[in-house]
Backbone as CSV, one residue per row, in Angstrom:
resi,resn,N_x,N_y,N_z,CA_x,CA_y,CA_z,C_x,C_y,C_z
1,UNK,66.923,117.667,66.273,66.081,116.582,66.727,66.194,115.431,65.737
2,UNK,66.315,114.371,66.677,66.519,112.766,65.644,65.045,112.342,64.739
3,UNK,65.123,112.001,63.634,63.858,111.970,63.072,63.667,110.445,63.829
4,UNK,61.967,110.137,64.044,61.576,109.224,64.670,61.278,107.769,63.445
5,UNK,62.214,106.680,63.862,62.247,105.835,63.435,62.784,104.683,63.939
6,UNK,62.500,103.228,63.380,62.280,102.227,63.964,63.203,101.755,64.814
7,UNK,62.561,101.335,66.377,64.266,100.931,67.348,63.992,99.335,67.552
8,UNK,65.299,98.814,67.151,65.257,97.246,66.917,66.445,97.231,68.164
9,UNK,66.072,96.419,69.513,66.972,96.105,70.242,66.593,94.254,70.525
10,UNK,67.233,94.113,71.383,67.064,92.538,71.529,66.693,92.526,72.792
11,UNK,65.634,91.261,73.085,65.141,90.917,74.872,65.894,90.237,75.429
12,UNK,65.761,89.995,76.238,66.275,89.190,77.717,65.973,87.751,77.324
13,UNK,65.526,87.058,76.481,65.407,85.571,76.146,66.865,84.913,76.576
14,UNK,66.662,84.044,76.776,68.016,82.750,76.533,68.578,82.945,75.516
15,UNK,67.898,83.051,74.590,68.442,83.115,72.856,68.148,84.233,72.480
16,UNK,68.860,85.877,72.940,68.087,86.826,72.780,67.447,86.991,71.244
17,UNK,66.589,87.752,71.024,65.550,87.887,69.579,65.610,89.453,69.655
18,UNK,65.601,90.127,68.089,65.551,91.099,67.538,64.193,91.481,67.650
19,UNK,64.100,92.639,68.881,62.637,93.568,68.767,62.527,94.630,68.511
20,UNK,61.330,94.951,67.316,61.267,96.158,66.359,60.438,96.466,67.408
21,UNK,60.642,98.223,67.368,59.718,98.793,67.838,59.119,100.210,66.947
22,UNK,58.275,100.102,65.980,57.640,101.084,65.321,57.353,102.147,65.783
23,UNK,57.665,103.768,65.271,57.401,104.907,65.797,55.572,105.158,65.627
24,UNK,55.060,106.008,66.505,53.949,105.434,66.727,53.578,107.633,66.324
25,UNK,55.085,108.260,66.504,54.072,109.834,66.607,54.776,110.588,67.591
26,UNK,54.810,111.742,67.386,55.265,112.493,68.580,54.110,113.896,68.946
27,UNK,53.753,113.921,69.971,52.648,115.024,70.633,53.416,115.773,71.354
28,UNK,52.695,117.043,71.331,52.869,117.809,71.908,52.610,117.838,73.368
29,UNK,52.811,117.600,74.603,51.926,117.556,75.917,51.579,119.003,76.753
30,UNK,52.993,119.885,76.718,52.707,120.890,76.615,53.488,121.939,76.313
31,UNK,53.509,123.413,75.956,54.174,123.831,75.427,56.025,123.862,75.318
32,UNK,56.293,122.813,76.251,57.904,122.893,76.500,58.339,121.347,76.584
33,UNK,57.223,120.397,76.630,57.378,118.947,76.662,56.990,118.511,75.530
34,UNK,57.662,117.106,74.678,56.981,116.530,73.981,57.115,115.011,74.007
35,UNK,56.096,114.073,73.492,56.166,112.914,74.139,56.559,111.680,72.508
36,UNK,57.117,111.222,72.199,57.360,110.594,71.443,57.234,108.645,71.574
37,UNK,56.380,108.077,70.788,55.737,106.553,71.497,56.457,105.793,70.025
38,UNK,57.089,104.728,70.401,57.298,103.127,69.294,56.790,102.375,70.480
39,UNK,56.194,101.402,69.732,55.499,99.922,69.754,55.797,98.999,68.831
40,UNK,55.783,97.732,69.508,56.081,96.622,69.088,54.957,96.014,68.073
41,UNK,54.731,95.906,67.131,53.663,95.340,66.671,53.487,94.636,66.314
42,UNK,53.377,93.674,67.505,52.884,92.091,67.784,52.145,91.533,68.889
43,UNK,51.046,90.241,68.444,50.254,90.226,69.496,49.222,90.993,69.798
44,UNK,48.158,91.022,70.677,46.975,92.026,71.431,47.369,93.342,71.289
45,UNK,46.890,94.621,70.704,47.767,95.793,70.993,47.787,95.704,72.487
46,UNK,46.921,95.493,73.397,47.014,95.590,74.675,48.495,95.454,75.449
47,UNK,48.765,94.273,75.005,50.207,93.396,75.541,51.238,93.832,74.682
48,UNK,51.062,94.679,73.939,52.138,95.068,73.346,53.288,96.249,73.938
49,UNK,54.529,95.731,73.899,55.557,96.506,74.555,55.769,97.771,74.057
50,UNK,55.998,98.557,74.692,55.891,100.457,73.927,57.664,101.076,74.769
51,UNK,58.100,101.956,74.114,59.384,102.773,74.521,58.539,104.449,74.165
52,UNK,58.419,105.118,75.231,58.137,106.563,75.211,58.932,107.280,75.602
53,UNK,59.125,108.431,75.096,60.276,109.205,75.332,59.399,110.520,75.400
54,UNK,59.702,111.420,76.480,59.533,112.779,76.980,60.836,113.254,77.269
55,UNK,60.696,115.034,76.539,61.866,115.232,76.243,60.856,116.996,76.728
56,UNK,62.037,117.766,77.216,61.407,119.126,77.908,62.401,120.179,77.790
57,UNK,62.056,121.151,77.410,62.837,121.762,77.044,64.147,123.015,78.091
58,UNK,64.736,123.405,77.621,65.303,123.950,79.158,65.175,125.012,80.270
59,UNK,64.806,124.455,81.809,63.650,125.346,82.124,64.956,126.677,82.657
60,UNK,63.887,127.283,83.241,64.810,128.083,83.836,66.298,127.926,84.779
61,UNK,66.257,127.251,84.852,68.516,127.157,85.052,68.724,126.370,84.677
62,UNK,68.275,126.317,83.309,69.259,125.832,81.833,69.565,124.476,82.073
63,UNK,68.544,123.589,83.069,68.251,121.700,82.570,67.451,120.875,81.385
64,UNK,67.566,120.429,80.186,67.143,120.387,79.593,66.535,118.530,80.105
65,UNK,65.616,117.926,80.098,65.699,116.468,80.297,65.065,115.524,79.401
66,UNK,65.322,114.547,79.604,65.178,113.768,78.269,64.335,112.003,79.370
67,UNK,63.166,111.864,79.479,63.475,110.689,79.873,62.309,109.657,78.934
68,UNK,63.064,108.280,79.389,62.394,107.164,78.624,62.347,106.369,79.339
69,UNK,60.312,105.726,79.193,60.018,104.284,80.099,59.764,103.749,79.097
70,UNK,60.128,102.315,79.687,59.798,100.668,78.615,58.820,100.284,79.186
71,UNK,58.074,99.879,78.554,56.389,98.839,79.381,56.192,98.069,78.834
72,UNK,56.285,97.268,79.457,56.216,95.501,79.141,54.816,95.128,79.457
73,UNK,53.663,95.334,79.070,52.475,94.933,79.758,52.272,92.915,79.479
74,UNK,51.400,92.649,80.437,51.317,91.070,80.672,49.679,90.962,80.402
75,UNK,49.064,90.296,79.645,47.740,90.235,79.847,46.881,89.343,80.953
76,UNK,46.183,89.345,81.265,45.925,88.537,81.915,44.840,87.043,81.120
77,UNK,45.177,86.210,81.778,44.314,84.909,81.616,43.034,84.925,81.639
78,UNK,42.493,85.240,80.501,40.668,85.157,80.186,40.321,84.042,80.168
79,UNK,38.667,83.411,80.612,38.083,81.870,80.336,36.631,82.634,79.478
80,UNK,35.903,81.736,79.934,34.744,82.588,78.800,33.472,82.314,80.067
81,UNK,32.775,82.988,79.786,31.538,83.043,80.509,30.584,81.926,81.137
82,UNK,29.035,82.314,81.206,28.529,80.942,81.155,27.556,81.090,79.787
83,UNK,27.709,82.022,79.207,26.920,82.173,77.672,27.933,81.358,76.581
84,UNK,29.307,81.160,76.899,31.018,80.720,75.835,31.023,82.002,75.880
85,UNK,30.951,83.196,76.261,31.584,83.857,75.124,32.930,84.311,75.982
86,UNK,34.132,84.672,75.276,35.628,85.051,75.948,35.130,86.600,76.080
87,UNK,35.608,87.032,76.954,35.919,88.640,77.234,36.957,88.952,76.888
88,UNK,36.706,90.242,76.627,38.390,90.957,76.001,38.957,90.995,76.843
89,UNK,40.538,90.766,76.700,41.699,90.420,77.416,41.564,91.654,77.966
90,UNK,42.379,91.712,79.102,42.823,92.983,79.835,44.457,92.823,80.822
91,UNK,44.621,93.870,80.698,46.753,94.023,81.398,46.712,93.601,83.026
92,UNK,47.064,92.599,83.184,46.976,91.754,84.492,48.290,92.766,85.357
93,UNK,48.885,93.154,84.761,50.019,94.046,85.185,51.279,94.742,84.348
94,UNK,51.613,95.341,84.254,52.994,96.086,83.697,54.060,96.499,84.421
95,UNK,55.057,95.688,83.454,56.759,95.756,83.937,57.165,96.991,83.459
96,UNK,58.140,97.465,83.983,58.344,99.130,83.232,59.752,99.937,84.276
97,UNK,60.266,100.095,82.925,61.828,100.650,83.621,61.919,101.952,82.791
98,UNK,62.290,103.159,83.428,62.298,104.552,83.495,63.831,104.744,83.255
99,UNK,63.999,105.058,82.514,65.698,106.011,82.392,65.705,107.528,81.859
100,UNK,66.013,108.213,82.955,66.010,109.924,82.933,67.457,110.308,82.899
101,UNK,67.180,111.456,82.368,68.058,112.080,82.445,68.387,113.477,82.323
102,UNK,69.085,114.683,83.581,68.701,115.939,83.343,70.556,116.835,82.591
103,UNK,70.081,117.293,81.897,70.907,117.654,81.058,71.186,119.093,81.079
104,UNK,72.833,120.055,81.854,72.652,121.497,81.818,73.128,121.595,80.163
105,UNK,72.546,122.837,80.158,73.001,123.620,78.834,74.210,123.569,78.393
106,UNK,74.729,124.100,79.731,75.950,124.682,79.717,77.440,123.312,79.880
107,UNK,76.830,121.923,79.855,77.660,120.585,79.801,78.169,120.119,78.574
108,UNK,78.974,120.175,78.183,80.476,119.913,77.254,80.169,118.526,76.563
109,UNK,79.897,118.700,75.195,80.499,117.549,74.542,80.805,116.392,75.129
110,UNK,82.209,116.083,75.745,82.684,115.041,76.643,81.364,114.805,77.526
111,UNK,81.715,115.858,78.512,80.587,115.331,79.931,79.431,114.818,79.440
112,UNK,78.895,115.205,78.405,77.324,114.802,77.985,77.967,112.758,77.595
113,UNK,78.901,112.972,76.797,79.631,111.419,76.412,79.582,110.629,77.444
114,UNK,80.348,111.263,78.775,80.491,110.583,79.951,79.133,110.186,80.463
115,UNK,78.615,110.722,80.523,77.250,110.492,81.993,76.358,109.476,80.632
116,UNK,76.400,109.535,79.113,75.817,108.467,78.583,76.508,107.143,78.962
117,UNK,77.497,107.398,78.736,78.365,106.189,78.316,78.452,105.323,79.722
118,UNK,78.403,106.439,81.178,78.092,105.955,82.538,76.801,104.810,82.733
119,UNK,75.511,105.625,82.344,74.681,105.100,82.252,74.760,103.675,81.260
120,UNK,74.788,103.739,80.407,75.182,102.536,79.677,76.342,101.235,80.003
121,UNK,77.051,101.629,80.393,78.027,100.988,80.906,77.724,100.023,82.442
122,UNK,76.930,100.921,83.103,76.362,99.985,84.186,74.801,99.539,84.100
123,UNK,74.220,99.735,82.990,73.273,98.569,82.915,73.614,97.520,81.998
124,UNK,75.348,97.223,81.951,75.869,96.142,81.513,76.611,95.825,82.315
125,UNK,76.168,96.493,83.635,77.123,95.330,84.866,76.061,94.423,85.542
126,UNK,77.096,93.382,86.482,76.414,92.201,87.026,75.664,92.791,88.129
127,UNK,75.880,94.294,88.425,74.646,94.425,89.630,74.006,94.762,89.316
128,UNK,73.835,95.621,88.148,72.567,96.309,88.043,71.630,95.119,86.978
129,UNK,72.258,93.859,86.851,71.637,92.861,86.482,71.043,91.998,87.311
130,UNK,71.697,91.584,88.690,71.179,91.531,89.740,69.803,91.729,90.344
131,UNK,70.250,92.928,90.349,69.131,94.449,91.151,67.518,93.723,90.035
132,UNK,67.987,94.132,88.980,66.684,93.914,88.203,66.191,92.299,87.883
133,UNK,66.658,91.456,87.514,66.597,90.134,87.108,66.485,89.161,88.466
134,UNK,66.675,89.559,89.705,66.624,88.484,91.200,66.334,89.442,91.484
135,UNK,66.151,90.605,92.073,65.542,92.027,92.809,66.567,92.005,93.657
136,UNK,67.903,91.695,93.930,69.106,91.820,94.456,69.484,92.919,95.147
137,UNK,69.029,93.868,96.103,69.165,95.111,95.741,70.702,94.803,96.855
138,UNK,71.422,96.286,96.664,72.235,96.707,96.961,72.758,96.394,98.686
139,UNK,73.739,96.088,99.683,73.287,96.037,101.240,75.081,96.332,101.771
């Protein structure tokens, strides 16, 4: 197991920017799952972007899976009362992309290479940039 430490990738800006994401802990959820959280730590914790990873161990016909969602939460637009006073912000909605993946036991070095390197390779193509960035889907 990878020891948990800091993941610095870059956003979707025009001018993309270097985002840290601090390991936050890994729990137990239940005896064969465990859930591992980094956060960004910047801004409202509320609005702050998180990468979680659940990882399970291999069930009975030997799938082991590994998956990770990104959450982008958005706060929403507070005004203040008729006393002034502001209310605490709250998540007007969350963006959030899921990447799973089920893994046999019994899959080779290579193949495990391949189906990463698959995955990776086409969320650096123009459709699956498409799909997500214009909602483009597939026809």
């Amino acid at each position: 197991m990878a020891d948990q430490a800091n993941i610095v990738i870059n956003d979707g800006a025009g001018t993309p920017a270097s985002r840290t994401f601090s390991p936050k802990g890994v729990i137990a959820i239940d005896p064969k799952q465990t859930k591992a959280t980094w956060r960004e730590n910047a801004g409202l914790f509320l609005g702050q972007p998180t990468i979680e990873e659940y990882h399970s161990a291999p069930n009975a016909n030997g799938i082991e899976k590994f998956k990770w969602v990104f959450k982008l939460p958005t706060l929403q637009t507070v005004g203040t009362d008729d006393a002034g006073i502001t209310p605490p912000a709250g998540v007007a909605y969350t963006t959030m992309g899921v990447m799973e993946f089920h893994l046999p036991t019994q899959a080779t070095d290579l193949e495990l290479s391949h189906i990463r390197a698959f995955v990776e390779n086409f969320a650096a193509t123009s459709q699956f940039e498409s799909a997500v960035e214009t909602r483009d889907a597939t026809w």
